[in-house]
Every structure is written in structure tokens, then in C-alpha cells.
TORKOL-4160 file (C-alpha; in steps of 0.2 Angstrom, whole numbers, padded with zeros to 4 digits, m for minus):
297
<pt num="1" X="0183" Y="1325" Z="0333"/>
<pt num="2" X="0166" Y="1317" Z="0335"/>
<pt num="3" X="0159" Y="1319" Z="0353"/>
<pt num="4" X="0153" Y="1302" Z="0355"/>
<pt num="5" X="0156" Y="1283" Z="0351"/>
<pt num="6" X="0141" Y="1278" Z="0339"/>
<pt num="7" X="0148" Y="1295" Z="0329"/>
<pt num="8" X="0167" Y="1288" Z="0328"/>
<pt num="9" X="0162" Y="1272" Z="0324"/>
<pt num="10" X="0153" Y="1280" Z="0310"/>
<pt num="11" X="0165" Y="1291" Z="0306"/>
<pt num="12" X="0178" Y="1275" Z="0305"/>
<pt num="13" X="0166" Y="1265" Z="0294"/>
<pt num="14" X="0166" Y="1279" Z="0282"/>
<pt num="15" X="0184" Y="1282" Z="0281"/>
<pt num="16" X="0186" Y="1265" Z="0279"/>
<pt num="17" X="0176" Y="1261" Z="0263"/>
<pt num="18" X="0183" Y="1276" Z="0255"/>
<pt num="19" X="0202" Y="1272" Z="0260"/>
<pt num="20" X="0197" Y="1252" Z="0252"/>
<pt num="21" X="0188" Y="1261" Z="0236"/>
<pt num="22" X="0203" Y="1270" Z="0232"/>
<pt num="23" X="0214" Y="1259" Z="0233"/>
<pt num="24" X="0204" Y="1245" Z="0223"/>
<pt num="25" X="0208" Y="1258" Z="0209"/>
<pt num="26" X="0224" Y="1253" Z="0210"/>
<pt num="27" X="0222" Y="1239" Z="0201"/>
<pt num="28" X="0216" Y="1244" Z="0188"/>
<pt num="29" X="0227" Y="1235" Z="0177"/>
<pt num="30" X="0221" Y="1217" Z="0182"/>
<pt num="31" X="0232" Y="1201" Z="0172"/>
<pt num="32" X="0217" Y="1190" Z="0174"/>
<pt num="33" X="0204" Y="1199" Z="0164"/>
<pt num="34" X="0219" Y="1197" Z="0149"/>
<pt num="35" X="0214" Y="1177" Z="0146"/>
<pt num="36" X="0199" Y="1174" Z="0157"/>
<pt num="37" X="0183" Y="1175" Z="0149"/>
<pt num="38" X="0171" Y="1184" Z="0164"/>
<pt num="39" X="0152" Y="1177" Z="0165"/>
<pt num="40" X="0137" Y="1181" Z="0173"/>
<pt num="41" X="0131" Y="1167" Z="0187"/>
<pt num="42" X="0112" Y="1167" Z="0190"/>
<pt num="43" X="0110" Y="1154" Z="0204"/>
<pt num="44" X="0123" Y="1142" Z="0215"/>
<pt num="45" X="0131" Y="1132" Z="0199"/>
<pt num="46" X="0133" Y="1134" Z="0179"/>
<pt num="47" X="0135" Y="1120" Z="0167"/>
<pt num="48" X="0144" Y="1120" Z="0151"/>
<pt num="49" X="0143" Y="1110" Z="0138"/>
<pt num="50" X="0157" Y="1105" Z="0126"/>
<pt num="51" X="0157" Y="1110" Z="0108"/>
<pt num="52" X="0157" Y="1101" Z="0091"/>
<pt num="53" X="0146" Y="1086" Z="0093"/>
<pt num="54" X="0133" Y="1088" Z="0076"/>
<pt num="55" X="0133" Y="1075" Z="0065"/>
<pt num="56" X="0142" Y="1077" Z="0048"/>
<pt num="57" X="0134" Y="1086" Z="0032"/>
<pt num="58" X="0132" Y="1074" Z="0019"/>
<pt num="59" X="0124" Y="1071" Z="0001"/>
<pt num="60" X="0105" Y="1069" Z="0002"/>
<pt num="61" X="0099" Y="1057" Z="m0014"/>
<pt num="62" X="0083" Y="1064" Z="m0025"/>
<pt num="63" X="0067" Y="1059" Z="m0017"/>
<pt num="64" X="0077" Y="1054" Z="m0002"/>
<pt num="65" X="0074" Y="1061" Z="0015"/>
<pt num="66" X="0085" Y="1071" Z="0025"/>
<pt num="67" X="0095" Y="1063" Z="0040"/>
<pt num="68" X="0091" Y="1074" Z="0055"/>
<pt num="69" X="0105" Y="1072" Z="0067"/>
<pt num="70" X="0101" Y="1080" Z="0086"/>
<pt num="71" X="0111" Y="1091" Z="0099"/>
<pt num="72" X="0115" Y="1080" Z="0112"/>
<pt num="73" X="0125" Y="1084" Z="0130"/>
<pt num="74" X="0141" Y="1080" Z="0127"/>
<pt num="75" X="0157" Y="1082" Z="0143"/>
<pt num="76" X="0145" Y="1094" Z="0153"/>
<pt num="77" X="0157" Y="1104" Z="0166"/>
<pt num="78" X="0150" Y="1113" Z="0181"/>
<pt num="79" X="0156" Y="1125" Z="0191"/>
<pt num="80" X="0151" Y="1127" Z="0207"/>
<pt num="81" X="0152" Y="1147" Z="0214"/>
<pt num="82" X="0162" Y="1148" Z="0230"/>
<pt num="83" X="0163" Y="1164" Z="0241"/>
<pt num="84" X="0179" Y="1173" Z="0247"/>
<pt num="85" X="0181" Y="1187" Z="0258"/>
<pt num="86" X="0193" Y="1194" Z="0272"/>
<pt num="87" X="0191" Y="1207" Z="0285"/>
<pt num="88" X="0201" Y="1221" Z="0297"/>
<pt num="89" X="0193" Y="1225" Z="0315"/>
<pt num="90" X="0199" Y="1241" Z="0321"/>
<pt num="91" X="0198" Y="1251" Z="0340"/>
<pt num="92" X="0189" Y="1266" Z="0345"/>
<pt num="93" X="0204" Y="1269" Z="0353"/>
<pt num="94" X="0214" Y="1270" Z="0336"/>
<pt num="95" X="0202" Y="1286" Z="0330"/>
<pt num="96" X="0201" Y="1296" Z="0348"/>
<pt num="97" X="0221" Y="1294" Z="0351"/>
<pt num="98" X="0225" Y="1299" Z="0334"/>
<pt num="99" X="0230" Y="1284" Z="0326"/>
<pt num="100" X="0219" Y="1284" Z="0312"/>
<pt num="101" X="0233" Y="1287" Z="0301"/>
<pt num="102" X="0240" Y="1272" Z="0303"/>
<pt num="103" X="0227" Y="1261" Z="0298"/>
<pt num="104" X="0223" Y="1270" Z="0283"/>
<pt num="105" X="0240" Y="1268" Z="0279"/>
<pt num="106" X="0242" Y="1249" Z="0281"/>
<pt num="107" X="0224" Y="1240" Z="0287"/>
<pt num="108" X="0210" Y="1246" Z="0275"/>
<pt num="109" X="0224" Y="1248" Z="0261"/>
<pt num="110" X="0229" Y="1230" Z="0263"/>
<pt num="111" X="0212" Y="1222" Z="0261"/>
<pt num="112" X="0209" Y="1229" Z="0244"/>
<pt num="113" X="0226" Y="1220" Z="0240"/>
<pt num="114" X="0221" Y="1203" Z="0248"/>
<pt num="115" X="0206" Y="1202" Z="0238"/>
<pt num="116" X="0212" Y="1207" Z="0224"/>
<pt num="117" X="0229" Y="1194" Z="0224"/>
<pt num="118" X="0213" Y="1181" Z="0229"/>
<pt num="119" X="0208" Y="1186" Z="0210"/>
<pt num="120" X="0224" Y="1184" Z="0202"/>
<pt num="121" X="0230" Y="1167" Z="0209"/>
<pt num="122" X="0214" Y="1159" Z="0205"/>
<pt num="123" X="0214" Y="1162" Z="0190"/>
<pt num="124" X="0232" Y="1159" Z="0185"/>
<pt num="125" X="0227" Y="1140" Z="0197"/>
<pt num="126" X="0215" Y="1137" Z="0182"/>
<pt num="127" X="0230" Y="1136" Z="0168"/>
<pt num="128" X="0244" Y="1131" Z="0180"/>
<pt num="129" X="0234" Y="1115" Z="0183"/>
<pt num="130" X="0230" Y="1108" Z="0164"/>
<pt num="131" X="0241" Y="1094" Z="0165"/>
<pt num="132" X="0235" Y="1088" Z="0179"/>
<pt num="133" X="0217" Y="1093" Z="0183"/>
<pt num="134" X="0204" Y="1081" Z="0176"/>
<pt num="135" X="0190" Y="1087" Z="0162"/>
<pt num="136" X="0172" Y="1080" Z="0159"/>
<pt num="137" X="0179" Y="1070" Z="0144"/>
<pt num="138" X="0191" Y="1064" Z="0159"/>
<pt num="139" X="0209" Y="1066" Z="0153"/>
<pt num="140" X="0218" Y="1082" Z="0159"/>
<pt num="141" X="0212" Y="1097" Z="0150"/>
<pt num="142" X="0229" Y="1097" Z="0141"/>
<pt num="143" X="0232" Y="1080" Z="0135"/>
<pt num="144" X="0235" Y="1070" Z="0121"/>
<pt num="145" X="0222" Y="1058" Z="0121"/>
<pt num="146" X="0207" Y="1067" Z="0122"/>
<pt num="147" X="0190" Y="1056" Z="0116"/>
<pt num="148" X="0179" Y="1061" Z="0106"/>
<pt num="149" X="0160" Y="1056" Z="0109"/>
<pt num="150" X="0154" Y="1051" Z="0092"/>
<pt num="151" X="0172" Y="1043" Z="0083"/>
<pt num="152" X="0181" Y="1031" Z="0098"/>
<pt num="153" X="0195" Y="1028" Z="0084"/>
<pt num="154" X="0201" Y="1045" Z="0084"/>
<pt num="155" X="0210" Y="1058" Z="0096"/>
<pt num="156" X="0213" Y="1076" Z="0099"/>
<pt num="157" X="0230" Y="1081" Z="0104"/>
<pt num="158" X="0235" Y="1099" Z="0113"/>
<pt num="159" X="0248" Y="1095" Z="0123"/>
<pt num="160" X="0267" Y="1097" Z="0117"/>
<pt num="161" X="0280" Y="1092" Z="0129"/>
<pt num="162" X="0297" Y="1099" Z="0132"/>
<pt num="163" X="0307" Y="1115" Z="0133"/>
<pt num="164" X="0303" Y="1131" Z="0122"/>
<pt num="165" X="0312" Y="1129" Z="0108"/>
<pt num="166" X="0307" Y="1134" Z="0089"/>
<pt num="167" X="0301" Y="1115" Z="0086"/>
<pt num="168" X="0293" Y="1115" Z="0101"/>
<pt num="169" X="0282" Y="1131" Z="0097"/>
<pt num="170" X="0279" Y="1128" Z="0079"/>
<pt num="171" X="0273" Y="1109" Z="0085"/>
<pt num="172" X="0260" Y="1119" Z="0096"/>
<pt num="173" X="0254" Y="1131" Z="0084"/>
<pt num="174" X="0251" Y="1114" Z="0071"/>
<pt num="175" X="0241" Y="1105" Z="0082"/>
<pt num="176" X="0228" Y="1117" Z="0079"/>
<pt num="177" X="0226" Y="1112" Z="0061"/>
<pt num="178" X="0222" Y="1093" Z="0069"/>
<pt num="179" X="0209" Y="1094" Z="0080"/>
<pt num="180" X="0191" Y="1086" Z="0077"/>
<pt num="181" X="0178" Y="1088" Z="0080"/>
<pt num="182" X="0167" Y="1074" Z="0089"/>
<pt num="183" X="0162" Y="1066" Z="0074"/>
<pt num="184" X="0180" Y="1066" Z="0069"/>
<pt num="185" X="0177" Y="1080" Z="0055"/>
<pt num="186" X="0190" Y="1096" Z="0052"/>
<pt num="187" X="0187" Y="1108" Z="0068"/>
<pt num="188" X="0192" Y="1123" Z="0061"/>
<pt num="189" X="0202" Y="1134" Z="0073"/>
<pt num="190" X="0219" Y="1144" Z="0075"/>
<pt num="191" X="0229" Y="1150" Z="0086"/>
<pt num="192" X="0231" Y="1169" Z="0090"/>
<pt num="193" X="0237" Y="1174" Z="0106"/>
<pt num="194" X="0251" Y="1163" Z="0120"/>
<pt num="195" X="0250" Y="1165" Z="0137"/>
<pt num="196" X="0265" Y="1165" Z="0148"/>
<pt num="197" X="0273" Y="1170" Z="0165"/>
<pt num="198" X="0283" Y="1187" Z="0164"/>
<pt num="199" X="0299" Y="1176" Z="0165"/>
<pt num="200" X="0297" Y="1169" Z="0148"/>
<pt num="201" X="0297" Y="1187" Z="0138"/>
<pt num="202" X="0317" Y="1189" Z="0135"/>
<pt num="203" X="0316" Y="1172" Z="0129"/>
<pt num="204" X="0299" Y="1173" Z="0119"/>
<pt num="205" X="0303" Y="1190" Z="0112"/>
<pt num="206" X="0322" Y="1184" Z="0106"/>
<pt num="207" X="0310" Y="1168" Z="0099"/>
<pt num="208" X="0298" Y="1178" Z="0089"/>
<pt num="209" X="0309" Y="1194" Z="0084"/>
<pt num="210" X="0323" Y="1185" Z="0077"/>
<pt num="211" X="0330" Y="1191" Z="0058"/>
<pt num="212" X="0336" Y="1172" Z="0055"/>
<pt num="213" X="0327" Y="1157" Z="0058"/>
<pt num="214" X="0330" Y="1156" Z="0081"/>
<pt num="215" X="0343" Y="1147" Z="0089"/>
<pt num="216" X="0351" Y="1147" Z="0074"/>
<pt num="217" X="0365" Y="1153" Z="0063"/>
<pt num="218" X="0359" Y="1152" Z="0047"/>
<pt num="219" X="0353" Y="1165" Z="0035"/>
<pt num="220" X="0335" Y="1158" Z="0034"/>
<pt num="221" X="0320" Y="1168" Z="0038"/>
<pt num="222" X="0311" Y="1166" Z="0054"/>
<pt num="223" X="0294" Y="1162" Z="0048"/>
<pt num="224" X="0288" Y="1157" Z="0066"/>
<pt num="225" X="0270" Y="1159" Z="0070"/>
<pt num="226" X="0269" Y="1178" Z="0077"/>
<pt num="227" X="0255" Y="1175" Z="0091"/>
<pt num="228" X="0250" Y="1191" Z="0101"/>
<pt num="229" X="0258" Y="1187" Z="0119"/>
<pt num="230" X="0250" Y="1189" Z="0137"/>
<pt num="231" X="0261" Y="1190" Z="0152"/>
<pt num="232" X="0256" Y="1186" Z="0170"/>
<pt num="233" X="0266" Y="1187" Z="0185"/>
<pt num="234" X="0255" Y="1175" Z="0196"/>
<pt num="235" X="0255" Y="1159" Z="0181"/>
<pt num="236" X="0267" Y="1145" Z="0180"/>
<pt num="237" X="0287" Y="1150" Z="0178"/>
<pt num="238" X="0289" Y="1137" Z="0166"/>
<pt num="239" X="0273" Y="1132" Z="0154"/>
<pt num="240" X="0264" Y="1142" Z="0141"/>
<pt num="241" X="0247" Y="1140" Z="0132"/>
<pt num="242" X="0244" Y="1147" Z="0116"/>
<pt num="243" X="0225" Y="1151" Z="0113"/>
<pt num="244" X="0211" Y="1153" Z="0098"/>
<pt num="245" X="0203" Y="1167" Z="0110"/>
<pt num="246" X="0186" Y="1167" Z="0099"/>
<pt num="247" X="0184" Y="1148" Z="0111"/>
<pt num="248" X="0178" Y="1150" Z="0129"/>
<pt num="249" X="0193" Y="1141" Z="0139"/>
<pt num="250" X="0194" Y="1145" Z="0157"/>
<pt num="251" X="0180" Y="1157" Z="0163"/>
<pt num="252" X="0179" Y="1169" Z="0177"/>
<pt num="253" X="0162" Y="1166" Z="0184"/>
<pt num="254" X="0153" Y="1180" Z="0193"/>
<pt num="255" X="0139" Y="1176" Z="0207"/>
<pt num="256" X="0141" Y="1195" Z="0215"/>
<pt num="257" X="0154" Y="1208" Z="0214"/>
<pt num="258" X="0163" Y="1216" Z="0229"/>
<pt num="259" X="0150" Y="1221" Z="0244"/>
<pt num="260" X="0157" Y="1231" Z="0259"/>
<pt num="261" X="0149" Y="1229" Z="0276"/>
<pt num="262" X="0153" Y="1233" Z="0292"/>
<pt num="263" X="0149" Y="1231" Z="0312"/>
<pt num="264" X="0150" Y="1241" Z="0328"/>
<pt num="265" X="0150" Y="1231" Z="0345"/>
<pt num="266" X="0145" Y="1245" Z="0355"/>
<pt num="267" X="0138" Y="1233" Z="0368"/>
<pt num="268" X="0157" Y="1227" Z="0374"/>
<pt num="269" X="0169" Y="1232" Z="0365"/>
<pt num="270" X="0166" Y="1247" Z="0355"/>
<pt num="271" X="0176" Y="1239" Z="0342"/>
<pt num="272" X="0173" Y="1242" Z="0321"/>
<pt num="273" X="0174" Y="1226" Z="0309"/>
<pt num="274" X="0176" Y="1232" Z="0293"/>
<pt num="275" X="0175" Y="1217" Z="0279"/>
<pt num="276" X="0174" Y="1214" Z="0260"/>
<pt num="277" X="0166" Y="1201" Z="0250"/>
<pt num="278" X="0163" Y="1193" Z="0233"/>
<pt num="279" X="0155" Y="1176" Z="0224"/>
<pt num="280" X="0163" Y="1168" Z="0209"/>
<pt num="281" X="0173" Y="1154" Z="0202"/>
<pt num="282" X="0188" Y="1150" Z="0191"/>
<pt num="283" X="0187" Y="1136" Z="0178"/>
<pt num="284" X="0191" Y="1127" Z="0164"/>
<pt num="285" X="0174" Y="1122" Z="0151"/>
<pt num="286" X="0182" Y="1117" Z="0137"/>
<pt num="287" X="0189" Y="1098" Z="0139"/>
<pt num="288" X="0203" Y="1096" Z="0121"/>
<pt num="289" X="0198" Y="1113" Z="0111"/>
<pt num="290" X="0203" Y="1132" Z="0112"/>
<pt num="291" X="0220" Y="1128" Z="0119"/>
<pt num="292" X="0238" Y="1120" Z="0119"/>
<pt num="293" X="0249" Y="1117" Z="0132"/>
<pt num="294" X="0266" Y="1119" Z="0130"/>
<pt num="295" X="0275" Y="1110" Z="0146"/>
<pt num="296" X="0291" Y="1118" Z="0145"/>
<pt num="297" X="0300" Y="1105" Z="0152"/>
């Protein structure tokens, strides 16, 4: 046992960022890194820009000179880094009396998991909220009005509201085929992946798998779209968002990984803070294209 305090609190420190790295290897598996797209943050904020705002190709006469058309801002989203953390202090008293053990056990162990359901829920807060959270082209990320800058007569569509049913899904996959672009041209894009709460996979795989056409008694063919299927336990029970993954939706912005510190008070106390922290933010960049919502109810 160390003979003197500035060793045990040392020694504490130690043992407690090796019990906190092992056990962030638990989680290895982590559901958000399945349909958010991680990015690197230089400074405090990012902006993002919305896609599809060039002007149309069109037939240039002989002798005539070429229309330039210009790249212009169009629904800029910015997303403001925030920092989260949390923390354990533990006694001098806990090493010299033998009751390491227990912190190891519960404390240090613990933290990892708190930062790393922190994680999970903001991320699954950035699809839960598409219907109601506000975009930069100000309608909810999933609605059925969505402007577009250069053609006020036309709308994009990606929301489908009602129960999962095989009308409800094959209305979701289609809307794909009928989004613009700002200038009201074809916007080519396709669906390839869903996203759902864990709830939803009897359901969904009874849905896709079926030999006749679902939810019915028929002896037609399901020919329903086979989208490649994400589950998360931490998302919505209820809604599900089918994604064109090759479009940048919600982002997992990353100012600075995990940093460990820790602090002795060996003025008063003699007691050891150990505490963890991270920068990022969760968001949605992409206002009316790379997703449908599906309400579910």
C-alpha cells in the first residue's frame, strides 16, 4: 500500500482511468455511429449549406453566349458545439480501508456508461424530433411543404403520415422519385437503408420477408422495397426514416474527443475528482432531402 497520501491519490488516479478505459471498450458496438455521419469541428460553430440550388442545363444557340448561372447560399444550418461531461470524487479513505473494490466496481465503471448513453440519446433527439424541429428553409425537417429557393410554385414532400402498413412504406420509398431540386428539376436520389427503434423489427421483418404481397391473403408477390434496416434502442418507439445514406442528414459533430483529468485536494480534504470530458454536437443539415419520415401513427 502506498506509504503516503500524494502516492494514494496517485495511485487512485491511475486505477481510475484504466478501470474508465476499459470499460469505454464495452461499447464498442455504438447505434449512433450506424446513421449519423461523424465530422470534424475546427472552431466553436460549422455551417452547412443545403444542396441543389444550380441553375438548369439548357440549349445554348450558335454564336450565342453561355448562361453562367452562380452558387449561391441557400438554407445555411449552423450548429453550435456544446460540451458535456460528468464526474466521480472518491476518498483517501476508500483506497487505505480497503474499499477500492468497490468503486471500481460501480463509480469509475459507471461514468464510462453515462458518457456514453449522453452519446446515444443525442443522437437518436436529432431523428426523434423531425417533425417538429424547425430547418433553415423553416418547415420541420420532415414535412410536406418544403420551399424551394429558385421555383415558389413547387414543393418537396418527405413526410408520410400514418401507421406502418405496406401502403404506407411503399408511399415512403416513392417520394424519393419526387423531390426537386431548387430549381424544380428531377433530384435524383433513392432510398437504401430505414431506420427504426428495436420495437419495430418483428413487425418490419414480417413486412419485408413476406412470400405474398403483406397483410394480405393473396397469392401475389411481395415486391416491396427491401431497404437495408438499422435498429436503435434509444430512437422513437413509433416513427421510422428511410435514408439515401450517400446524402449527409444528421451529423455527429466532433470539436474534441474524450479527455480524462483529475484533482487531489491535498490542502483539506484529501479527496480525488476524477472526471471525463468531450465537445460535439448532434444535428440535422439537410432541410427536405436525404430522408423520409414515416410517422407511424
Amino acid at each position: 500500500m502506498a506509504t503516503s497520501r500524494a502516492d494514494v491519490a496517485k495511485s487512485m488516479y491511475i486505477d481510475a482511468k484504466e478501470v474508465f478505459m476499459q470499460n469505454l471498450k464495452k461499447y464498442t458496438d455504438q447505434q449512433w455511429k450506424k446513421y449519423m455521419v461523424e465530422k470534424s469541428s475546427e472552431k466553436d460553430e460549422e455551417k452547412y449549406e443545403t444542396i441543389g440550388n444550380l441553375k438548369p442545363a439548357s440549349e445554348k444557340a450558335e454564336g450565342a453566349p453561355i448562361q453562367y448561372g452562380r452558387i449561391t447560399d441557400g438554407n445555411t444550418t449552423t450548429i453550435r458545439n456544446k460540451t458535456y461531461a460528468n464526474g466521480v470524487e472518491f476518498t483517501m479513505e476508500m483506497k487505505e480501508d480497503n474499499k477500492w473494490g468497490i468503486v471500481k466496481a460501480g463509480s469509475v465503471p459507471e461514468l464510462a456508461r453515462t458518457m456514453m448513453t449522453l452519446r446515444e440519446t443525442e443522437s437518436a433527439a436529432i431523428w426523434d424530433a423531425t417533425t417538429t424541429a424547425v430547418g433553415a428553409d423553416g418547415v420541420a425537417y420532415a414535412s410536406n411543404s418544403h420551399p424551394l429557393l429558385n421555383n415558389p410554385a413547387l414543393v418537396n414532400d418527405n413526410l408520410v403520415t400514418g401507421v406502418l402498413s405496406f401502403a404506407s412504406w411503399t408511399e415512403g420509398v416513392n417520394l424519393f422519385n419526387e423531390w426537386k431540386n431548387h430549381y424544380g428539376e428531377k433530384f435524383e436520389t433513392m432510398a437504401n437503408k430505414a431506420l427504426a427503434h428495436r420495437n419495430q423489427q418483428t413487425t418490419i421483418s414480417a413486412l419485408l420477408g413476406s412470400q405474398l404481397k403483406a397483410f394480405e391473403s393473396s397469392n401475389t408477390k411481395n415486391t416491396i422495397e427491401m431497404l437495408e434496416m438499422i435498429y436503435s434502442t434509444y430512437l422513437d418507439k413509433v416513427k421510422i426514416h428511410m435514408l439515401d445514406t450517400s446524402i449527409d442528414s444528421a451529423v455527429f459533430q466532433r470539436r474534441k474527443g474524450l479527455v480524462n483529468e483529475y484533482d487531489y485536494d491535498k490542502r483539506s480534504t484529501f479527496n480525488v475528482y476524477f472526471n471525463v470530458h468531450e465537445r460535439y454536437k448532434t444535428g440535422m443539415i439537410n432541410p427536405g432531402f436525404g430522408f423520409v419520415t414515416l410517422t407511424g401513427a
